[in-house]
PDB file of N, CA, C and O in Angstrom:
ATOM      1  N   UNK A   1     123.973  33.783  74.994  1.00  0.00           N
ATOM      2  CA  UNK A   1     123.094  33.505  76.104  1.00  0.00           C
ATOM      3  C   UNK A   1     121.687  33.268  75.558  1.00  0.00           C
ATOM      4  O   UNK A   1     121.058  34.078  74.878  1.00  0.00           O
ATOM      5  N   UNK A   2     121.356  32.303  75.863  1.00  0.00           N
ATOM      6  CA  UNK A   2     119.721  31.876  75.813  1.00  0.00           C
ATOM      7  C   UNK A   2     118.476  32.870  76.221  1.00  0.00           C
ATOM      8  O   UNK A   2     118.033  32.733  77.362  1.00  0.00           O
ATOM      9  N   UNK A   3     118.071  33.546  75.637  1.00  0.00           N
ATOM     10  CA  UNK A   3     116.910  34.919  76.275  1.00  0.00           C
ATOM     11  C   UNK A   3     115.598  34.348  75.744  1.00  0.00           C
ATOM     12  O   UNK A   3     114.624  34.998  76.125  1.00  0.00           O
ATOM     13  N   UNK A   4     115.257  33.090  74.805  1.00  0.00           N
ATOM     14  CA  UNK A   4     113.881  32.704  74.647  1.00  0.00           C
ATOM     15  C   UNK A   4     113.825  31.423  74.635  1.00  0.00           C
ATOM     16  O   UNK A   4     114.969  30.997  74.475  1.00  0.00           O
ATOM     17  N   UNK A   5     113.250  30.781  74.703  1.00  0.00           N
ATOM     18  CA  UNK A   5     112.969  29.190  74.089  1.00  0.00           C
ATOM     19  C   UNK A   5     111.131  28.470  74.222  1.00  0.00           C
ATOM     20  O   UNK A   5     110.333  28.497  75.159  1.00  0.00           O
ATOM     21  N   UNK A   6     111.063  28.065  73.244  1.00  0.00           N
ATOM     22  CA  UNK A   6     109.872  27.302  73.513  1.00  0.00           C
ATOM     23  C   UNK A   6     109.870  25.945  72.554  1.00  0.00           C
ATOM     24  O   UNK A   6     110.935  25.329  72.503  1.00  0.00           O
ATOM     25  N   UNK A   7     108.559  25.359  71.667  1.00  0.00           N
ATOM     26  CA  UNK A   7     108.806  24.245  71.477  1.00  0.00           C
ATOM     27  C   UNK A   7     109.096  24.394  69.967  1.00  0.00           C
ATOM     28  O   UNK A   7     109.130  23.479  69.144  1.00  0.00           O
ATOM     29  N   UNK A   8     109.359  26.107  69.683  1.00  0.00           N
ATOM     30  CA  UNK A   8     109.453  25.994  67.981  1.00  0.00           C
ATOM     31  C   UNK A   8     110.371  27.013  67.651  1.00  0.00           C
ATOM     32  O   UNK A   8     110.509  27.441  66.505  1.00  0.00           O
ATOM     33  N   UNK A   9     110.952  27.379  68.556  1.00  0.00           N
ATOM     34  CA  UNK A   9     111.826  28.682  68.779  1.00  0.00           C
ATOM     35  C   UNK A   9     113.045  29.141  69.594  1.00  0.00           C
ATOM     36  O   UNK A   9     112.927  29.991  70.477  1.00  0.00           O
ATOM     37  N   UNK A  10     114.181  28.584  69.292  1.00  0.00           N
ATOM     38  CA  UNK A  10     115.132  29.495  70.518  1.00  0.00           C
ATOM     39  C   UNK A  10     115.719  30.783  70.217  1.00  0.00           C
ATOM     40  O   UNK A  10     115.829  31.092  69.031  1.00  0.00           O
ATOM     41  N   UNK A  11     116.019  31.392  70.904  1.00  0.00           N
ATOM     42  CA  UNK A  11     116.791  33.085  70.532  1.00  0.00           C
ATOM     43  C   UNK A  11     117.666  32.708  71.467  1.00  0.00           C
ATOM     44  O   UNK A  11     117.358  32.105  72.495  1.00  0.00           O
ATOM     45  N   UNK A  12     119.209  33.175  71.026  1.00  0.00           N
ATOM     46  CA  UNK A  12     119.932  33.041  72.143  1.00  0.00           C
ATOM     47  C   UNK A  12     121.135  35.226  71.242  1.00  0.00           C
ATOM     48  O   UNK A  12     121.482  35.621  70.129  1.00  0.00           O
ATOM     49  N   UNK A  13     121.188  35.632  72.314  1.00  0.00           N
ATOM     50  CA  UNK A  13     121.727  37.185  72.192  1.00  0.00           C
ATOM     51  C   UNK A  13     123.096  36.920  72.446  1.00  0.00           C
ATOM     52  O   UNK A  13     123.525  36.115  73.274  1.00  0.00           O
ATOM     53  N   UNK A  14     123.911  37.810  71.512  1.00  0.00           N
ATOM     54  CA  UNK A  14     125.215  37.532  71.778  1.00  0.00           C
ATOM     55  C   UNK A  14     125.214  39.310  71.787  1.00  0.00           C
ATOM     56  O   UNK A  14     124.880  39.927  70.775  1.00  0.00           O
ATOM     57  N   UNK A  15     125.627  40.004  73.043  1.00  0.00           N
ATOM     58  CA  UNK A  15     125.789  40.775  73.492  1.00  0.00           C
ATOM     59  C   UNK A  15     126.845  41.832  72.596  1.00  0.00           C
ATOM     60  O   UNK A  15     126.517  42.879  72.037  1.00  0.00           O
ATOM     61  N   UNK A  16     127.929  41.331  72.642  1.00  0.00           N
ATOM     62  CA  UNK A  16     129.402  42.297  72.031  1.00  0.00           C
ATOM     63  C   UNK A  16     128.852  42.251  70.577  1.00  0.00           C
ATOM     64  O   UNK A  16     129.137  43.242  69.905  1.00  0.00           O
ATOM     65  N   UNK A  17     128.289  41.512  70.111  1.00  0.00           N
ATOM     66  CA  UNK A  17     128.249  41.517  68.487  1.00  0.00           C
ATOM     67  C   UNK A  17     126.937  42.410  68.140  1.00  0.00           C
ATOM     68  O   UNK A  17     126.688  42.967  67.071  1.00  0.00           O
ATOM     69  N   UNK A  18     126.220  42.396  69.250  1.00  0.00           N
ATOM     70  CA  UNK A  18     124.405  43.074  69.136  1.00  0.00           C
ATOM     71  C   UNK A  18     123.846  42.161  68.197  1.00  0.00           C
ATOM     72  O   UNK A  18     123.381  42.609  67.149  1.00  0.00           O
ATOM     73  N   UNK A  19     123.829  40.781  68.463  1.00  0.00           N
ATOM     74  CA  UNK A  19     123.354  39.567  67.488  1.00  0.00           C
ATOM     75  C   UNK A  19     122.708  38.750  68.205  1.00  0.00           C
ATOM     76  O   UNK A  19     123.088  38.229  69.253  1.00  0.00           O
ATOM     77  N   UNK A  20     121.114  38.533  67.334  1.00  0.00           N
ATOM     78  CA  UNK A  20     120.268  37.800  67.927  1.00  0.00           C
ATOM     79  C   UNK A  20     120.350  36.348  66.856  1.00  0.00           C
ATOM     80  O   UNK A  20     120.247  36.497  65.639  1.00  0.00           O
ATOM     81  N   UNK A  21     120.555  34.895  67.510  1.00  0.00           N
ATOM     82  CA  UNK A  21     120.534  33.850  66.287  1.00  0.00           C
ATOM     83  C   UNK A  21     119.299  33.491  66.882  1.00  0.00           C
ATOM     84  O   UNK A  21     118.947  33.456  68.061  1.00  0.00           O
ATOM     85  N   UNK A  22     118.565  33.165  65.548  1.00  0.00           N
ATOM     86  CA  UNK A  22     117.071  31.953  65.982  1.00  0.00           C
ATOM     87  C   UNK A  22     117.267  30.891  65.655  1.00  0.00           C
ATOM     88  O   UNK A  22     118.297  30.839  64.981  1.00  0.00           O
ATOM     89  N   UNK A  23     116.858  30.077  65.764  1.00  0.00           N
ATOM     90  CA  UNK A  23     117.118  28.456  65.759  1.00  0.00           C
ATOM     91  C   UNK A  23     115.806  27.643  65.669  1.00  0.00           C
ATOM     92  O   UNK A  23     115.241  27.087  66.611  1.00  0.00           O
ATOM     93  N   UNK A  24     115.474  27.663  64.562  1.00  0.00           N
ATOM     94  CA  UNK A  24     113.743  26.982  64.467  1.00  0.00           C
ATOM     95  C   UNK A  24     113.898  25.364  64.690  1.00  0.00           C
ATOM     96  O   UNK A  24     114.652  24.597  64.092  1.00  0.00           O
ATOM     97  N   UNK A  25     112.902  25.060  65.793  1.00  0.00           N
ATOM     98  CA  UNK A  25     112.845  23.645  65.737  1.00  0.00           C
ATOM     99  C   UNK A  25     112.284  23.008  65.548  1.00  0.00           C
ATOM    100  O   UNK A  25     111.100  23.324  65.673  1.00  0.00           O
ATOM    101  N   UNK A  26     112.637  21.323  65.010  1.00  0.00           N
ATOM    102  CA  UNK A  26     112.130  20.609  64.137  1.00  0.00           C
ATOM    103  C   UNK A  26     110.256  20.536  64.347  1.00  0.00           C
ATOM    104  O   UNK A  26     109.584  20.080  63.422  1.00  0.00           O
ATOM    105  N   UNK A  27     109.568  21.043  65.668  1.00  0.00           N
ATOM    106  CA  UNK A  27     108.311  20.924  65.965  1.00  0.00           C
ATOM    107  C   UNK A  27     107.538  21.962  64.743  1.00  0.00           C
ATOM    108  O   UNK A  27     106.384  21.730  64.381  1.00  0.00           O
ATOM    109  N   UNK A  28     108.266  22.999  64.240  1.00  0.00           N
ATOM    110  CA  UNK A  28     107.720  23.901  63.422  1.00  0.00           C
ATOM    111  C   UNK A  28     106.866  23.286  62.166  1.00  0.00           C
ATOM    112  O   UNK A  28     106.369  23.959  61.264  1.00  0.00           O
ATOM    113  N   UNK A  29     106.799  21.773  62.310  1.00  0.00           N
ATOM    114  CA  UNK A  29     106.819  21.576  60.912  1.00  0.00           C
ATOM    115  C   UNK A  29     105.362  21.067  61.280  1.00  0.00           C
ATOM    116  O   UNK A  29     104.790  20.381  60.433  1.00  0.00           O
ATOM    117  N   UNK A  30     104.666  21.366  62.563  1.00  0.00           N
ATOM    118  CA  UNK A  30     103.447  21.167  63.247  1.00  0.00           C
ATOM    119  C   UNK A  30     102.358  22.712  63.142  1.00  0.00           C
ATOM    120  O   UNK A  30     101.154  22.713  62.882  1.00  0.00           O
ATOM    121  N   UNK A  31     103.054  23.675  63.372  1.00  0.00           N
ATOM    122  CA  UNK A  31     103.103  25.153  64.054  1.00  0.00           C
ATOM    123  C   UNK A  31     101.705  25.347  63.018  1.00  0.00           C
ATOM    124  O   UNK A  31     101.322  24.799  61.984  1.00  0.00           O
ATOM    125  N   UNK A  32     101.150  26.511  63.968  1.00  0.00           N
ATOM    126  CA  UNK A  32      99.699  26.770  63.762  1.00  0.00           C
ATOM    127  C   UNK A  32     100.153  28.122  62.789  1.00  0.00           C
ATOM    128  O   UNK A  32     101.320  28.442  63.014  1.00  0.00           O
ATOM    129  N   UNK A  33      99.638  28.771  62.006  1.00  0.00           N
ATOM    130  CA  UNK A  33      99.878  30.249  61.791  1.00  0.00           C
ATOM    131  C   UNK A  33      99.877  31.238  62.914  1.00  0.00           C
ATOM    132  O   UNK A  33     100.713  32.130  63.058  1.00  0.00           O
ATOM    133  N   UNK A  34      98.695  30.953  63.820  1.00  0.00           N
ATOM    134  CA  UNK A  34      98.670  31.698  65.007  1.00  0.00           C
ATOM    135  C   UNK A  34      99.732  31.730  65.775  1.00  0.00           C
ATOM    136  O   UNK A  34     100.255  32.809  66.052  1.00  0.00           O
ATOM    137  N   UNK A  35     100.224  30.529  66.247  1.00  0.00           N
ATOM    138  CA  UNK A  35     101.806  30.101  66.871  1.00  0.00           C
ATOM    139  C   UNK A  35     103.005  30.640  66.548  1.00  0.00           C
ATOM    140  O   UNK A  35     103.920  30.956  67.308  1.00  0.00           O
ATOM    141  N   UNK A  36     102.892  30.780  64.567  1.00  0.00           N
ATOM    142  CA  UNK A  36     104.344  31.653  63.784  1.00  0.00           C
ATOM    143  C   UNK A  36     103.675  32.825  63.834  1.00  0.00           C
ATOM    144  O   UNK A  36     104.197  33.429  62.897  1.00  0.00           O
ATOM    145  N   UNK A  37     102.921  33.505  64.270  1.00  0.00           N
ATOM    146  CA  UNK A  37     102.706  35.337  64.677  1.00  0.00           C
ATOM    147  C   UNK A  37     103.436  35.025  66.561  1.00  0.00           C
ATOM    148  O   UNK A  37     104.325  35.455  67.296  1.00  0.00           O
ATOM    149  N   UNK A  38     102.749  34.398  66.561  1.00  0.00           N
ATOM    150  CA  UNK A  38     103.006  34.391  67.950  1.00  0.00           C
ATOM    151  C   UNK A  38     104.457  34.178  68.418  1.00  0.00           C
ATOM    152  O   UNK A  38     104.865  34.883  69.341  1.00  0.00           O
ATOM    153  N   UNK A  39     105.252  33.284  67.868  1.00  0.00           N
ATOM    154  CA  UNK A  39     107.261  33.441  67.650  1.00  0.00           C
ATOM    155  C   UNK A  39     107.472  34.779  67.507  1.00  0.00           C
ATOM    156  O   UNK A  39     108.049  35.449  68.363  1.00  0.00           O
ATOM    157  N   UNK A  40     106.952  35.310  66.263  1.00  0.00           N
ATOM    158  CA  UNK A  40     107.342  36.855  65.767  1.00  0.00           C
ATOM    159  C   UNK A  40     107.686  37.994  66.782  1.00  0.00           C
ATOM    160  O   UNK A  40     108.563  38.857  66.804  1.00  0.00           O
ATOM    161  N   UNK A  41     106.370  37.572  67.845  1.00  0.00           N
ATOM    162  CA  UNK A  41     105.801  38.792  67.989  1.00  0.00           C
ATOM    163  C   UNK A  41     106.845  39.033  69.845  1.00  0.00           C
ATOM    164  O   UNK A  41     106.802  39.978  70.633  1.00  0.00           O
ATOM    165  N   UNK A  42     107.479  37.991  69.893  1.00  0.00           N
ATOM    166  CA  UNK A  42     108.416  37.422  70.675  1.00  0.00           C
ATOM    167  C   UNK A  42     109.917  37.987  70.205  1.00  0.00           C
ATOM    168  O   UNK A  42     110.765  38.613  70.842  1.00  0.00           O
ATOM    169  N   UNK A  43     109.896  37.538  68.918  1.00  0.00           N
ATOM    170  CA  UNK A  43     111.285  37.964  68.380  1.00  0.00           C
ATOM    171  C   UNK A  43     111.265  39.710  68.543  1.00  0.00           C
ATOM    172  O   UNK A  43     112.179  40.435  68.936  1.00  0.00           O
ATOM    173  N   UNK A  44     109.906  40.077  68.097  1.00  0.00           N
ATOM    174  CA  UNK A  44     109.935  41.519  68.285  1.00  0.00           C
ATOM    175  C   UNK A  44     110.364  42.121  69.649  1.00  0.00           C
ATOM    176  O   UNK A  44     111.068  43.130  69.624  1.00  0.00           O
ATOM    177  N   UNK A  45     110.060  41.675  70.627  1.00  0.00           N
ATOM    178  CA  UNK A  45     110.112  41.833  71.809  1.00  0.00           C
ATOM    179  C   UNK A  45     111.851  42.119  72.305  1.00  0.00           C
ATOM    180  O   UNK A  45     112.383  42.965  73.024  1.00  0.00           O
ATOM    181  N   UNK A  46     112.338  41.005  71.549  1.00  0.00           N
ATOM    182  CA  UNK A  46     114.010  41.102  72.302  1.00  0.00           C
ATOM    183  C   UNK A  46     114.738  42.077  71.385  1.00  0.00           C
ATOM    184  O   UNK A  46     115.671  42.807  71.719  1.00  0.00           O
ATOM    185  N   UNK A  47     114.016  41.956  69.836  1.00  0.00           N
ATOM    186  CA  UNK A  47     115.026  43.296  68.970  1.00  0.00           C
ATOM    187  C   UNK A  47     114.452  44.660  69.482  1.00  0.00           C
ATOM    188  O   UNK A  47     115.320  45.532  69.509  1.00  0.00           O
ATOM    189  N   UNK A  48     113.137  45.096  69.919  1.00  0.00           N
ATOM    190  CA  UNK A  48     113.413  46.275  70.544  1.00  0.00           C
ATOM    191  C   UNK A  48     113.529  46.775  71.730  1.00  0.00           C
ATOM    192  O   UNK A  48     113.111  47.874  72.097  1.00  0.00           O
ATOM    193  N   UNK A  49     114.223  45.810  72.494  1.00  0.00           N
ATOM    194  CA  UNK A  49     115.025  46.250  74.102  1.00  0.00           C
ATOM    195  C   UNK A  49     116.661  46.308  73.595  1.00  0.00           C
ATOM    196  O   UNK A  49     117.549  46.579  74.403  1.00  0.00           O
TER     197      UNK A  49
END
């Protein structure tokens, strides 16, 4: 299931496995440093719920 997406980032949670996949997209190759804290700090968000 899809739980994030934006223009440089999807997370999608696979529940039974407790597995988060990321999927960086091709826009990353634009991405500010501020923007890759800012993914992170997102990813952080879904690994500790």
């Amino acid at each position: 299931m899809n739980v994030y997406q934006s223009d440089y980032l999807q997370i999608d949670a696979f529940d039974e496995q407790r597995l988060l996949e990321l999927t960086w997209l091709p826009a990353t190759a634009d991405m500010t440093s501020e923007e890759y804290k800012n993914e992170h700090v997102e990813l952080l968000k879904f690994m500790l719920d």
